[in-house]
C-alpha positions in Angstrom: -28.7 126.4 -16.4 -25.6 126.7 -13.8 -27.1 129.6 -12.4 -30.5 128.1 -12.0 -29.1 125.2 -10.0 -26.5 128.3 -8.5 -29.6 130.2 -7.1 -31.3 126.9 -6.1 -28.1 126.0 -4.1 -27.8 129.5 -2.2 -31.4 129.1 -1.4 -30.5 125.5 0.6 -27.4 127.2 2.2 -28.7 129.9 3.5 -31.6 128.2 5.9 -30.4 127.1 9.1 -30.2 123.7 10.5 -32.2 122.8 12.8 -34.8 120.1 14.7 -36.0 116.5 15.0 -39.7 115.0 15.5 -43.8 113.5 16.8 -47.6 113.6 18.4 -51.5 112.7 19.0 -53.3 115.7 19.3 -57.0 114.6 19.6 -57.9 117.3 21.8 -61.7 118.0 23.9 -62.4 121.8 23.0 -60.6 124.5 24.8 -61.9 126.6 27.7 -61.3 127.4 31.0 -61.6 124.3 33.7 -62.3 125.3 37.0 -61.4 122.7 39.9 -64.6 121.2 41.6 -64.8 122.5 44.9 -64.5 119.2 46.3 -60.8 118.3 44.3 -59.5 121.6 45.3 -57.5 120.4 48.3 -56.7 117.2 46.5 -52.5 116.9 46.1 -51.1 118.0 42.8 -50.1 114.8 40.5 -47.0 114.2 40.3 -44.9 113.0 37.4 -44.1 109.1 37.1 -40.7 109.1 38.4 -38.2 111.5 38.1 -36.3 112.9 35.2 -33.7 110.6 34.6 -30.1 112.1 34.7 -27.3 111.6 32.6 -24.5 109.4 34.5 -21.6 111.8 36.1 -18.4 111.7 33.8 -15.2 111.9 35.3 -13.6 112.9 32.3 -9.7 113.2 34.0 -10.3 109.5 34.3 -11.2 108.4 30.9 -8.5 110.5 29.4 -6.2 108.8 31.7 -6.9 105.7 30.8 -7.0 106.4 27.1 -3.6 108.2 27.0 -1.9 105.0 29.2 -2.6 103.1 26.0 -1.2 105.2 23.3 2.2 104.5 23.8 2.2 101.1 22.5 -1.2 100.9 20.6 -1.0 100.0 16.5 -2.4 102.4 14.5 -6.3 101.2 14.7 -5.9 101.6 18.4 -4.3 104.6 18.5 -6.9 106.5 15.5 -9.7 104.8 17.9 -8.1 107.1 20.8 -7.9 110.1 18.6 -11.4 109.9 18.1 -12.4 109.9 21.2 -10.1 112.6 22.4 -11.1 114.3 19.9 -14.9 114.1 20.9 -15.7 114.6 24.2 -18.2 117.3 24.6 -17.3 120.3 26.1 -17.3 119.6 29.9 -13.9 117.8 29.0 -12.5 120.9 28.9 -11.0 121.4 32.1 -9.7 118.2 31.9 -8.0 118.0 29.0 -6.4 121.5 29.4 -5.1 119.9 32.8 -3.8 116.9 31.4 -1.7 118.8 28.5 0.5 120.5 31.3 1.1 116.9 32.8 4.8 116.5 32.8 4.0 112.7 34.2 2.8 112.3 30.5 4.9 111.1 27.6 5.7 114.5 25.4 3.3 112.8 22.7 0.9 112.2 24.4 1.4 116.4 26.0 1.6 117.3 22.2 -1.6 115.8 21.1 -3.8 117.2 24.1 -2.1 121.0 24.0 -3.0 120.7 19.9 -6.8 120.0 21.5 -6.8 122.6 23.5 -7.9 125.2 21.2 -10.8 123.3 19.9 -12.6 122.5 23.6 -11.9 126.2 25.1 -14.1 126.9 22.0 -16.4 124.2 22.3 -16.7 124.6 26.0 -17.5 128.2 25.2 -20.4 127.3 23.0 -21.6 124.9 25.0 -21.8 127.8 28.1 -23.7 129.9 25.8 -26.3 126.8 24.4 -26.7 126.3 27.9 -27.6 130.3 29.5 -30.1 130.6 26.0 -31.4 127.4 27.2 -31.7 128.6 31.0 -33.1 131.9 29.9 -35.8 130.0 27.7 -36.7 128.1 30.9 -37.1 131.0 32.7 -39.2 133.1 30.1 -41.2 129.7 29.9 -42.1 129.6 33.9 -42.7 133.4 34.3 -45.2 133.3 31.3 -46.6 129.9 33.5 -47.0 131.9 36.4 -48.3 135.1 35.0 -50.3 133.9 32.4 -50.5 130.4 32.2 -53.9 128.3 33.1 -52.6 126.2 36.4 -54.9 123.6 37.5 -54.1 120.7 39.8 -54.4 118.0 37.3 -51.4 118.8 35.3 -49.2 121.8 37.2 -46.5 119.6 38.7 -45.8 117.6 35.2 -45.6 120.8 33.3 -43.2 122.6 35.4 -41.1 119.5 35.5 -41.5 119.1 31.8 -40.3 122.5 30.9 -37.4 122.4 33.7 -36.0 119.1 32.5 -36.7 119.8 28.8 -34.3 123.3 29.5 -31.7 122.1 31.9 -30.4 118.8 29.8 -28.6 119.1 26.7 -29.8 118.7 23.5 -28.3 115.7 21.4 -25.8 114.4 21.1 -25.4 114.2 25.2 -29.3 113.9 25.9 -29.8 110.4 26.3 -32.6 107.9 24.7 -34.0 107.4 28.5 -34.4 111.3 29.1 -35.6 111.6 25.7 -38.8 109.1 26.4 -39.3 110.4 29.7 -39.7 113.7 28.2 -42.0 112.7 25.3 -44.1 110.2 27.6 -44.3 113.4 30.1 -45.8 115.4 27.3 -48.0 112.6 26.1 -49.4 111.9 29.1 -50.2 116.1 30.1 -52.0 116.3 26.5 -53.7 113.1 26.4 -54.7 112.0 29.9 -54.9 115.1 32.1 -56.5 117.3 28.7 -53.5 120.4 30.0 -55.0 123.2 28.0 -52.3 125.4 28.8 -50.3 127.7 25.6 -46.6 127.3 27.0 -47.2 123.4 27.3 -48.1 123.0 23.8 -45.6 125.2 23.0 -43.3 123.6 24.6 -44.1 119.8 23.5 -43.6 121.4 20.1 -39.8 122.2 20.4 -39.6 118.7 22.9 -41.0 116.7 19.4 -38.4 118.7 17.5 -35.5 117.6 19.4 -37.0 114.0 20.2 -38.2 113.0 17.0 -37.2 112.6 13.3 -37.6 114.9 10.7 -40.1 117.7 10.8 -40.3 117.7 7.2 -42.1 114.4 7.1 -44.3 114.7 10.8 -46.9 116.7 11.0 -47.0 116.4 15.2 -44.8 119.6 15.7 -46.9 121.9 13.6 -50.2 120.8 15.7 -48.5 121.0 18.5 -48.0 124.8 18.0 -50.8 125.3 16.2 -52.8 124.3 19.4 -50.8 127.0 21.6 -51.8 129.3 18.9 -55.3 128.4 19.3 -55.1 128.6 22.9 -53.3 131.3 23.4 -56.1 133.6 21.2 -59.0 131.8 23.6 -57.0 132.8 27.0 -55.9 136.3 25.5 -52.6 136.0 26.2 -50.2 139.4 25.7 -49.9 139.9 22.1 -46.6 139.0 21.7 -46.5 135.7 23.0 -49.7 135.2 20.9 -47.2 136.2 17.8 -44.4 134.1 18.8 -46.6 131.5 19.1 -48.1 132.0 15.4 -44.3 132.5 13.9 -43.1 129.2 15.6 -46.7 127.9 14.2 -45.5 129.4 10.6 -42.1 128.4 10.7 -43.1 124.5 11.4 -46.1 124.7 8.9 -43.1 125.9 6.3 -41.4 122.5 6.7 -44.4 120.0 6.8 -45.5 121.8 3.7 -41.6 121.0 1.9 -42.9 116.9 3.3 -46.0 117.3 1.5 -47.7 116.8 4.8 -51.0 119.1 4.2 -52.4 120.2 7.4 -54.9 122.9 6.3 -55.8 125.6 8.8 -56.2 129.3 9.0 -52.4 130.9 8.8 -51.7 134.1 10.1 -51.1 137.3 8.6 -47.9 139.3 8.3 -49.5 142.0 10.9 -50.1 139.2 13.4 -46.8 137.5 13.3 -44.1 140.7 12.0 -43.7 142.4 15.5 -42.5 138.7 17.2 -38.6 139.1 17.1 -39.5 141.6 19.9 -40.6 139.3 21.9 -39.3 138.0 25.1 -37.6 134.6 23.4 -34.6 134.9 24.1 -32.8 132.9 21.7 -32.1 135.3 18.7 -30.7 132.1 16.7 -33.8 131.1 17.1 -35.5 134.5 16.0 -33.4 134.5 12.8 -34.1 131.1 11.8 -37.5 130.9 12.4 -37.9 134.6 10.4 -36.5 133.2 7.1 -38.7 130.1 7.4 -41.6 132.3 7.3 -40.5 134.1 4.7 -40.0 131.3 2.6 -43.2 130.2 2.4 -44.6 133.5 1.5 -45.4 134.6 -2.2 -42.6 136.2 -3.9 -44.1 139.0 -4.3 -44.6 139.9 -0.5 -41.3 138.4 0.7 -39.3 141.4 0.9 -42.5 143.1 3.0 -42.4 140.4 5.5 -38.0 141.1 5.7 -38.7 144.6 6.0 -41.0 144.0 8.6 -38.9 141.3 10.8 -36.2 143.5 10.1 -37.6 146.7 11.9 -38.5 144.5 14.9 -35.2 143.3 15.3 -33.8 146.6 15.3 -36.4 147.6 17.6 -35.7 144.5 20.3 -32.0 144.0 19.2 -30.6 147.3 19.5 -26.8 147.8 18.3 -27.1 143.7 17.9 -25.4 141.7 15.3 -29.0 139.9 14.5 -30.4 142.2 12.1 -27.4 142.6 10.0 -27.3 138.7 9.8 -30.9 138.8 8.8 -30.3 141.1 6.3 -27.0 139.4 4.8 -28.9 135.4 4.7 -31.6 137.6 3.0 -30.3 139.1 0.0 -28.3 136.0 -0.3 -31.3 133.6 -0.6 -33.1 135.8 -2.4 -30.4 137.5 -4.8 -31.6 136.8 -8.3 -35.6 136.9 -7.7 -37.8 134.6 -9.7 -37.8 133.0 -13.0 -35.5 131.0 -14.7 -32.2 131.0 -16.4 -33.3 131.9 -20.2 -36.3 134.4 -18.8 -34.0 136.6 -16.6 -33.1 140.1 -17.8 -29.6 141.2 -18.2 -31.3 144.1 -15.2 -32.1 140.7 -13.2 -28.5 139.6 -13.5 -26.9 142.8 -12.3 -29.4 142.7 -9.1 -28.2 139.0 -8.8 -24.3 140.8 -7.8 -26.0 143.9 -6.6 -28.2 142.0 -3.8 -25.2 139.6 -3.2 -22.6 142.5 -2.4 -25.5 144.0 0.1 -25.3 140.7 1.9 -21.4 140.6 1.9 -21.4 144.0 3.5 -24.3 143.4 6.0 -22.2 140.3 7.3 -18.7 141.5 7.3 -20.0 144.7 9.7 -21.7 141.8 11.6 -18.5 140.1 12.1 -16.5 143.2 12.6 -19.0 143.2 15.7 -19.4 139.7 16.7 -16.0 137.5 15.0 -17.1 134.4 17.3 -20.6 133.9 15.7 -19.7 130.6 13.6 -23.2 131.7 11.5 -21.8 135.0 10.3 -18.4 133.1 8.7 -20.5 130.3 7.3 -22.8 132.3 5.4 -20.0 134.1 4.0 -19.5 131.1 2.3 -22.2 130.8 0.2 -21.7 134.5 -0.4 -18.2 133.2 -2.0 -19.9 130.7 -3.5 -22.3 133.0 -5.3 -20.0 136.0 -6.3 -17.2 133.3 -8.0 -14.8 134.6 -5.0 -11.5 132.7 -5.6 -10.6 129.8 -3.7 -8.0 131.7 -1.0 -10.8 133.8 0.0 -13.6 131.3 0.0 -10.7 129.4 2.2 -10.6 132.3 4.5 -13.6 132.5 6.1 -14.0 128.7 6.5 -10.9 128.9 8.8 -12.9 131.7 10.0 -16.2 129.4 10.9 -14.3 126.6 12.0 -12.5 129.0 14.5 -15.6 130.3 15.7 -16.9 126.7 16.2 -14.9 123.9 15.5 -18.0 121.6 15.5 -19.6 123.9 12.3 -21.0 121.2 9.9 -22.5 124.3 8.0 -19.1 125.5 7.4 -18.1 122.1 5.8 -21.5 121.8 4.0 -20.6 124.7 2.4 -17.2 125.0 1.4 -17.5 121.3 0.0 -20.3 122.5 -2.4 -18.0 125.6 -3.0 -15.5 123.0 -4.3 -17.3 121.1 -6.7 -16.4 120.8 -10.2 -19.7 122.7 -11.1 -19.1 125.4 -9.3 -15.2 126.6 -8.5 -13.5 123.7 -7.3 -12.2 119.5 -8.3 -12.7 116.6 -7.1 -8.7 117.0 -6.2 -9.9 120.0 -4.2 -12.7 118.5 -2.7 -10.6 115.4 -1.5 -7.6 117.4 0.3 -10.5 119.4 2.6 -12.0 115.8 3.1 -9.2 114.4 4.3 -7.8 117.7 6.3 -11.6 117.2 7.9 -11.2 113.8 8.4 -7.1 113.9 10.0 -9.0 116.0 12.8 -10.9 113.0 14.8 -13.6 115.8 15.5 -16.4 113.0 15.2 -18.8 115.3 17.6 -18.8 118.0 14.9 -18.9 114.9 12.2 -15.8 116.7 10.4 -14.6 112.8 9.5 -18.4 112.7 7.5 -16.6 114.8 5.1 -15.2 112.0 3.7 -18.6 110.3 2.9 -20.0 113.7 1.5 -16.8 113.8 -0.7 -17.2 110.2 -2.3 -21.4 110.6 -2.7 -21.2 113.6 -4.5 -18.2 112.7 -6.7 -20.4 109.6 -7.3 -22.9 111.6 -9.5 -20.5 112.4 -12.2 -19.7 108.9 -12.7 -21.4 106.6 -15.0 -22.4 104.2 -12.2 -23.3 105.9 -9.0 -23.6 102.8 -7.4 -20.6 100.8 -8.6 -18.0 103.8 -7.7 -19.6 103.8 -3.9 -18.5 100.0 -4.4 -15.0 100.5 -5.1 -12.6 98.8 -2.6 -10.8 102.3 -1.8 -14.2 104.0 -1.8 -16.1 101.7 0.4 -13.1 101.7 2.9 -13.0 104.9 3.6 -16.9 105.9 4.0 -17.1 102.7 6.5 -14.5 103.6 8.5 -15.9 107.5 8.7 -19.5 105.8 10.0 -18.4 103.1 11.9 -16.2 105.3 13.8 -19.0 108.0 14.3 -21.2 105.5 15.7 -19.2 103.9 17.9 -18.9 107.2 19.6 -22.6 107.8 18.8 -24.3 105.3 18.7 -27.7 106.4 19.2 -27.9 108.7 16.2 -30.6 107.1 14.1 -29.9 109.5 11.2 -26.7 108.5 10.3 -27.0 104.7 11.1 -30.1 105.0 8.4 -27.4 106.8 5.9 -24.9 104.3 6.7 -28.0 101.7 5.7 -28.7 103.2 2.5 -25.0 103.6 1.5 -24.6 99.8 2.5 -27.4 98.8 0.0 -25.9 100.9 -2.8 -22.8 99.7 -2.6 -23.8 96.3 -1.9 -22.3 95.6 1.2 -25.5 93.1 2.5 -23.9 91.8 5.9 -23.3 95.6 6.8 -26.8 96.9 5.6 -28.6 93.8 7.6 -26.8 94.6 10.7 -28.0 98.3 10.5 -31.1 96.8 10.2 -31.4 95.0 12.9 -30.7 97.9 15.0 -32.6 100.3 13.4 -36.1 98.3 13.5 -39.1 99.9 12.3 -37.7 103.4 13.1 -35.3 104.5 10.7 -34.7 107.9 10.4 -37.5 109.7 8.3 -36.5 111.0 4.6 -33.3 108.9 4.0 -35.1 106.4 2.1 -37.5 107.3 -0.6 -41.2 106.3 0.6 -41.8 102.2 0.9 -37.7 101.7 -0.3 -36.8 101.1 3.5 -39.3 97.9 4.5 -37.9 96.5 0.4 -33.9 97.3 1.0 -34.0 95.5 4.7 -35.7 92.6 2.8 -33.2 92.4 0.1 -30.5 92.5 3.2 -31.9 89.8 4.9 -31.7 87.7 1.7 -28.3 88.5 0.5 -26.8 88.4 3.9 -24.4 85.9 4.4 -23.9 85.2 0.4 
């Protein structure tokens, strides 16, 4: 049984984070629109009103002003500073480096910013590199526009501004609510009103209603979104491999509405019409990777390692030299180690694959870090490599410092190494509780390393006799309150975990708390947190018991 639920486990680890989502899709049929003679001179439409942009930050200011306070603050003022220190994005950078060599400053306060420093020369680093993938997306976006895209009057302004603005802001957590309506309302209004029949347009609303909007697993709007670029695309015989990134994007979201039990049935495409995408000219090979084990994990298991085999010689092909295909091949082996059946029904030859597969992975990924040491994915999915071979705690240890060096914001990483830890698997609650708290002593609310803390407590909460009544516990509660109310102080707009806060309120009991999550939540909590029908009954029994 523990290596059912082991196999099960390095199955979840191994996928990739990634999205949030929405749409209306009631579509005329598509075909080529030709402008009336008489509208041709007419003035492109505009969008509404301008993208709007994110207030200018001077961060040298609010550091300042933070660090004036410190001297004499109590220790709730001064843990308040840490965190936001602590979790600035990284555009604070500069500052903060330049403020550590302030002799002006008290030495404490010169300590605690050169001990930061580290942390945002990485995080500015990643955010550089989030930011050229982002910029080269754009660009790949408006050439295919140009070149192949079906520009008419109606709609050619919005969705040049759409993609540009969509490409040039950040994603969450600095995108704000008001650029993320603009952006869906933009889309809305190009599919709906002016009937845009254009590939990149839907394509692009797809990856906008990931970002914008909850939960993929549980809305079906992304997957019609690309299914209609797929559909498009094939009509205006566009190159074939944007047609085949289109229908992998198109796979990889019809994986995840299928694991919602959203059923959405339409033709899927076949392994020849999808396997030669990675070579196309997306440039995101994060994206590539993730997107190629999606697909895979909807397939059969019988035909899974032909699609890898596949993906993987198209990598190669397009990635040359590059780190991507020996990723590919370690999350592979690793998600798909031991093969099918379960526990009792697998053959002493099926356990010996089990290692064999797992020690292919291991070497795959430590020649892809020998290459690349700053990927934060290469270190993380060591983990779970770790986690599968029974590697002792030192080494398991190791490359978590390694992931967390690579990205100091690498929730993965923590994920990970706290299910590592588990009593089930190599680990205590002892263990689990001193990397909570190490997590926790960092202020790093932007990479939610203080979360820890609330992971910690909820899963140590399963081995007790009352789930519910050991979230409860005065020493328990404290702790997984202060970690959320902390986090959403600085992040206040993160709907997902203000919903989890919610639930954990109503388990432990804690009415005023879970009615004043409530009441800010609405009618759109985050999709998934609470089992179907449970959220409209919990903020019921919130609004009763409040104030008891």
């Amino acid at each position: 049984m523990r290596w059912i639920i082991l196999t099960v486990v390095l199955a979840a680890l191994c996928l990739g984070s990634v999205g949030l989502y929405r749409v209306h899709l009631n579509r005329q049929e598509a075909g080529e629109r030709q402008a009336p003679p008489q509208e041709a001179s007419k003035a492109p439409i505009e969008t509404d009103s301008p993208f709007p942009q994110a207030a200018a930050r001077n961060f040298s200011t609010e550091i300042a002003q933070v660090l004036r306070s410190l001297p004499d603050a109590d220790s709730a003022t001064r843990s308040a500073s840490m965190d936001f220190l602590a979790s600035l994005p990284g555009d604070a950078y500069p500052a903060i480096e330049t403020a550590s060599n302030d002799k002006q400053l008290p030495q404490t306060s010169q300590d605690i910013l050169r001990d930061l420093v580290p942390l945002y020369k990485t995080r500015a680093a990643r955010q550089k590199l989030s930011r050229d993938q982002r910029q080269a997306c754009l660009r790949e976006s408006l050439a295919a526009y140009e070149k192949y895209g079906h520009k008419y009057f109606r709609w050619d302004a919005r969705v040049k501004a759409a993609l540009t603005a969509f490409y040039q802001s950040d994603p969450w957590p600095d995108r704000t609510p008001a650029q993320d309506t603009w952006l869906a309302k933009t889309m809305d209004r190009l599919v709906t009103e002016d009937e845009c029949d254009d590939p990149i347009a839907y394509f692009t609303y797809g990856l906008i209603l990931e970002e914008t909007h909850p939960d993929p697993a549980h809305n079906p709007a992304p997957y019609e979104a690309f299914g209609k670029a797929v559909e498009l695309a094939a009509q205006k015989h566009w190159p074939a491999e944007w047609q085949a990134l289109f229908k992998a994007r198109w796979l990889w979201s019809d994986a995840r509405v299928t694991a919602g039990r959203i059923h959405v049935i339409k033709p899927r495409p076949t392994l020849d019409e999808v396997a030669d995408y990675p070579a196309s000219a997306w440039p995101s090979s994060a994206d590539k990777l993730d997107w190629a084990m999606q697909i895979i994990e909807r397939q059969p298991l019988d035909k899974r390692f032909s699609f890898y085999e596949r993906f993987h010689a198209a990598m190669e092909k397009s990635l040359p030299g590059g780190v991507e295909p020996l990723i590919f091949t370690g999350e592979f082996y690793t998600r798909y180690a031991r093969g099918a059946g379960v526990a009792d029904t697998v053959t002493p030859q099926g356990w010996k694959l089990f290692q064999e597969r797992l020690l292919i992975a291991r070497k795959a990924l430590e020649r892809a870090y020998e290459q690349q040491p700053d990927n934060p994915l290469i270190a993380a999915d060591m983990i779970s490599i770790c986690m599968g071979l029974g590697d002792e705690p030192a080494e398991t240890g190791r490359w978590f410092d390694r992931a967390l060096a690579a990205d100091p914001d690498n929730e993965q990483a923590v994920v990970r190494t706290l299910m590592y830890l588990e009593p089930k698997w190599h680990g205590s609650p002892a263990a689990m509780a001193a990397l909570a708290q190490r997590l926790a002593a960092t202020h790093n609310y932007r990479g939610k390393m203080p979360l820890a803390l609330v992971k910690f407590h909820r899963e140590i909460a399963t081995y007790q006799p009352s789930h519910d009544a050991y979230l409860a516990r005065p020493e328990v509660w404290q702790q997984m309150q202060s970690a959320f109310e902390s986090y959403l102080v600085l992040f206040p707009y993160d709907r997902h975990e203000r919903t989890a806060y919610a639930i954990n309120c109503v388990q432990a009991s804690k009415w005023d708390l879970a009615n004043a999550q409530f009441q800010i939540l609405g009618d759109q909590p985050w999709p998934g947190v609470f089992q179907e029908g449970d959220y409209n009954y919990a903020r019921k029994m919130a609004r009763e018991h409040a104030g008891k």
